[in-house]
N, C-alpha and C positions, 0 to 999 in steps of 0.2 A: 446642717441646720438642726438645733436642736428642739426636742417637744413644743415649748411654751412658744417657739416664735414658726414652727409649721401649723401651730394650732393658730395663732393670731395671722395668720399668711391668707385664713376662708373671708376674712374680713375685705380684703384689700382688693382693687380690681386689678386684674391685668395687668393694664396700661398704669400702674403705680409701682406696682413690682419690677418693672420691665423697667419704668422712670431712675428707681434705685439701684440696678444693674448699671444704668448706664450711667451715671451720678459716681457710683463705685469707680467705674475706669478710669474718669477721670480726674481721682482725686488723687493728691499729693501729700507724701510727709516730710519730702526733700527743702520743701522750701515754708516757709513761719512766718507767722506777721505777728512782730513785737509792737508794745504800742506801752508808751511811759508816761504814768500821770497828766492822761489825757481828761482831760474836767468837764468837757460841756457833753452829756449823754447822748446829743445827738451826732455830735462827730463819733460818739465810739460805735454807736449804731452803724452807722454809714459804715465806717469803717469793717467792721463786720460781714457786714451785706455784700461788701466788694470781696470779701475774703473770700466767703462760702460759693459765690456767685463765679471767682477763678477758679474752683476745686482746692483751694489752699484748706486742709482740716485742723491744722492748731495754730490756735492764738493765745500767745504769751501775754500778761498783762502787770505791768508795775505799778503799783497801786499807787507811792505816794504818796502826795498829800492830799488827794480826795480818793473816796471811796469808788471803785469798780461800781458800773450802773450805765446802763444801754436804753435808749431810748426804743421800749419793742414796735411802737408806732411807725420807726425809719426802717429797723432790721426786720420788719415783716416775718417775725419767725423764723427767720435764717439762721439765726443766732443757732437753736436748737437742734442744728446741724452740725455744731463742730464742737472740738474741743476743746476750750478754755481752761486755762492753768492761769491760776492768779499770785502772783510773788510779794513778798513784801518791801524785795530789795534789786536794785539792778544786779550783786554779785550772786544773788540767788538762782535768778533766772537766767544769768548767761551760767549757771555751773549747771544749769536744768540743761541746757544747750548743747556746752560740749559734751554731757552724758549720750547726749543723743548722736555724738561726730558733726554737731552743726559750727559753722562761724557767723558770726553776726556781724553782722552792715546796718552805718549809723545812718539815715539821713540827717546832714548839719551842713550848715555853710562854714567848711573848713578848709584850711590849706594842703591839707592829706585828701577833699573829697575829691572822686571821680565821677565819670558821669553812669549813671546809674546802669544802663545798655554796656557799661566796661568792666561789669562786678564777674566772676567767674559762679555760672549758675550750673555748672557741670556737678558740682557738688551739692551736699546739703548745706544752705544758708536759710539766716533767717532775715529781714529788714526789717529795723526800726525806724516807726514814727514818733514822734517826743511831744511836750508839753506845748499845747499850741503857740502861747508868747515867749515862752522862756527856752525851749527847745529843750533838748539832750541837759542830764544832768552829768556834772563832771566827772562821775563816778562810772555813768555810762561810758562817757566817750574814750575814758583808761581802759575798760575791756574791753572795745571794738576793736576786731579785726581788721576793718575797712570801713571808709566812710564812702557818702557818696554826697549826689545831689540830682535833681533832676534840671535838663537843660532846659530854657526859658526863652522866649525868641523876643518879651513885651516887655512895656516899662515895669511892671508889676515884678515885684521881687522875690515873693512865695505864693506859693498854691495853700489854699485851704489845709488839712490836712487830711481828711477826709478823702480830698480829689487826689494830694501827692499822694496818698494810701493806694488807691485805685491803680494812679499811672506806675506807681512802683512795683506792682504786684502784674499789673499786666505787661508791661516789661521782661519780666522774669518768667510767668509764665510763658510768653510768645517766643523766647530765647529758651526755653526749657522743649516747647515744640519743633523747634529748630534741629535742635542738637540730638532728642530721642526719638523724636516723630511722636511723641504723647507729651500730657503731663504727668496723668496718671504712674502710680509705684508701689500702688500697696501690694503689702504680701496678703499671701491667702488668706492668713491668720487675721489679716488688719481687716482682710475684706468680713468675714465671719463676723468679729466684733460689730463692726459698722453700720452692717445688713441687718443683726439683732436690733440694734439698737435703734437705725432709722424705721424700721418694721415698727417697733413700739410705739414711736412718734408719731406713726402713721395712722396708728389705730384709734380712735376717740376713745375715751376710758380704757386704757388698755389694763391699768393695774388693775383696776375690778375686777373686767373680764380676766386675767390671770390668776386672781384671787379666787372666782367663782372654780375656775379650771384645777389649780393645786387640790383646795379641797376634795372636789367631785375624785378627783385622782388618789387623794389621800382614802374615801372612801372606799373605793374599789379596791385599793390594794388591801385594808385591813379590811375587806369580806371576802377578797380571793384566796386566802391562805384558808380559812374555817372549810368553806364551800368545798375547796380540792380534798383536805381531809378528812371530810364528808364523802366525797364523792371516792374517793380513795376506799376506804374504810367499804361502803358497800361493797363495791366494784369486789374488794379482799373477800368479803360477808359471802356473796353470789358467787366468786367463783370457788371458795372452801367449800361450800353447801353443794355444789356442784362436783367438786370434787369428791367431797365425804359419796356424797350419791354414789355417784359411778364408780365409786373404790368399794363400795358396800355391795353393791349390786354384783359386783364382778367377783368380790367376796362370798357373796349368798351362792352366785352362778355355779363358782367353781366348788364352793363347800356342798354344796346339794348335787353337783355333778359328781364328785366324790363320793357323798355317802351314795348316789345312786348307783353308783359304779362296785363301790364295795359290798354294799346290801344283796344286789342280783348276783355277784359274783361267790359272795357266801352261800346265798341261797340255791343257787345251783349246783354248787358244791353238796349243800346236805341233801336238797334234793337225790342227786346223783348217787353219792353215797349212799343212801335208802333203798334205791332202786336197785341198787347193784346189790345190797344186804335181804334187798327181798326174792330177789333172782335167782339167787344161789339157795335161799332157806327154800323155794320151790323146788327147784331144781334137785334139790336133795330129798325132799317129800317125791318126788315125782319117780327116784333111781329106789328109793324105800319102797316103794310104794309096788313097783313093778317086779323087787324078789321077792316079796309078799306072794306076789298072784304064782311067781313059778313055781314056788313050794309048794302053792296048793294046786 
């Protein structure tokens, strides 16, 4: 985890962290929910909501001829969970697809569809929902891999698309727990991105508080470099002074133990010499002195 999101992590309680761990496990990149020139913003809401709500984390979106636009009233902020990549063409986003080793499955009432519960979800697939009246555009249903449908038991001929979003996705995922015993597939790395990212989301103002945090950090760094070489620089100052002292001292010690050594040792030398020069000049008055007295 890095700095900025261990520092926004004091924000968050416990039981929200702990919410995200487990949100983590069981999210999915193996399987995508495409969705083609869908128009009315509260199906694509919905749609959305069902996404986030199976662990599905990307949704493809083919713009069309109306503009991408989620009604945030239905997606409850679900939306803000996942990741959305918006194309401007159906051959765009299925080439987004196979980058990724995904196939894609059309829902359309076709002679190629199957029943949705017969798609192979052992791999990474994505399923598309299409334009509510007009369905699949022809362009689409040339680069499907597979088509499908969901099975219907009533007079009624289609589902919303919104609600076949839901059953098709929860289909896949229930057949996904089937075959791994999870949904869950991110890599570590997916998980690191996601946990920053939902962390963010989690925090009210979080870019302020981030802002406020780079700064304070940008500060401290450009006053810790002055302060260490300050601090440096004494610490240098005290112990040369310290040094010089005790080199001086031990200087003085042994230059004064020296001259005292050589002084007394000279001096006892002339001393000595003296004594010995006065010793003998007696000693020689003393042998004078005494054939003096014999003579007389």
């Amino acid at each position: 985890m890095d700095a900025e999101t261990r520092y926004l992590t004091q924000f968050l309680t416990p039981e929200r962290l702990a919410r995200i761990e487990t949100v983590l496990a069981g999210r999915t990149r193996n399987l995508a929910l495409v969705l083609e020139d869908v128009t009315d913003p509260h199906n694509v809401a919905a749609c959305l909501r069902s996404a986030e709500a199976l662990g599905v984390q990307d949704v493809h979106v083919i713009a069309g001829r109306s503009s991408f636009d989620a009604a945030h009233k239905v997606t409850q902020g679900t939306d803000k969970w996942l990741t959305l990549r918006t194309h401007p063409s159906p051959a765009q986003c299925v080439g987004a697809l196979r980058a990724q080793g995904m196939t894609l499955a059309v829902g359309a009432l076709d002679d190629r569809a199957v029943p949705v519960h017969e798609l192979d979800f052992s791999r990474p697939i994505a399923l598309a929902f299409c334009n509510e009246h007009s369905g699949a555009t022809g362009e689409l249903m040339d680069l499907a891999d597979h088509v499908f449908y969901i099975p219907m038991l009533g007079f009624a001929q289609s589902f919303n698309i919104s609600v076949a979003a839901a059953l098709g996705l929860f289909c896949a995922v229930s057949r996904r727990i089937k075959l791994f015993g999870t949904n869950g597939d991110l890599t570590e790395d997916e998980k690191v991105g996601l946990r920053a990212l939902w962390i963010r989301k989690s925090v009210p103002m979080a870019e302020a508080m981030l802002h406020r945090y780079r700064t304070a950090e940008e500060e401290r760094t450009e006053d810790t470099p002055h302060t260490a070489y300050e601090d440096s620089s004494e610490i240098r100052s005290e112990d040369s002074s310290e040094i010089r002292s005790e080199d001086s001292s031990e200087i003085r010690s042994e230059d004064s133990s020296e001259i005292r050594s050589e002084d007394s040792s000279e001096i006892r030398s002339e001393d000595s010499s003296e004594l010995t020069e006065v010793g003998d000049y007696e000693a020689t008055q003393l042998e004078t002195g005494s054939g003096d007295d014999e003579k007389d």
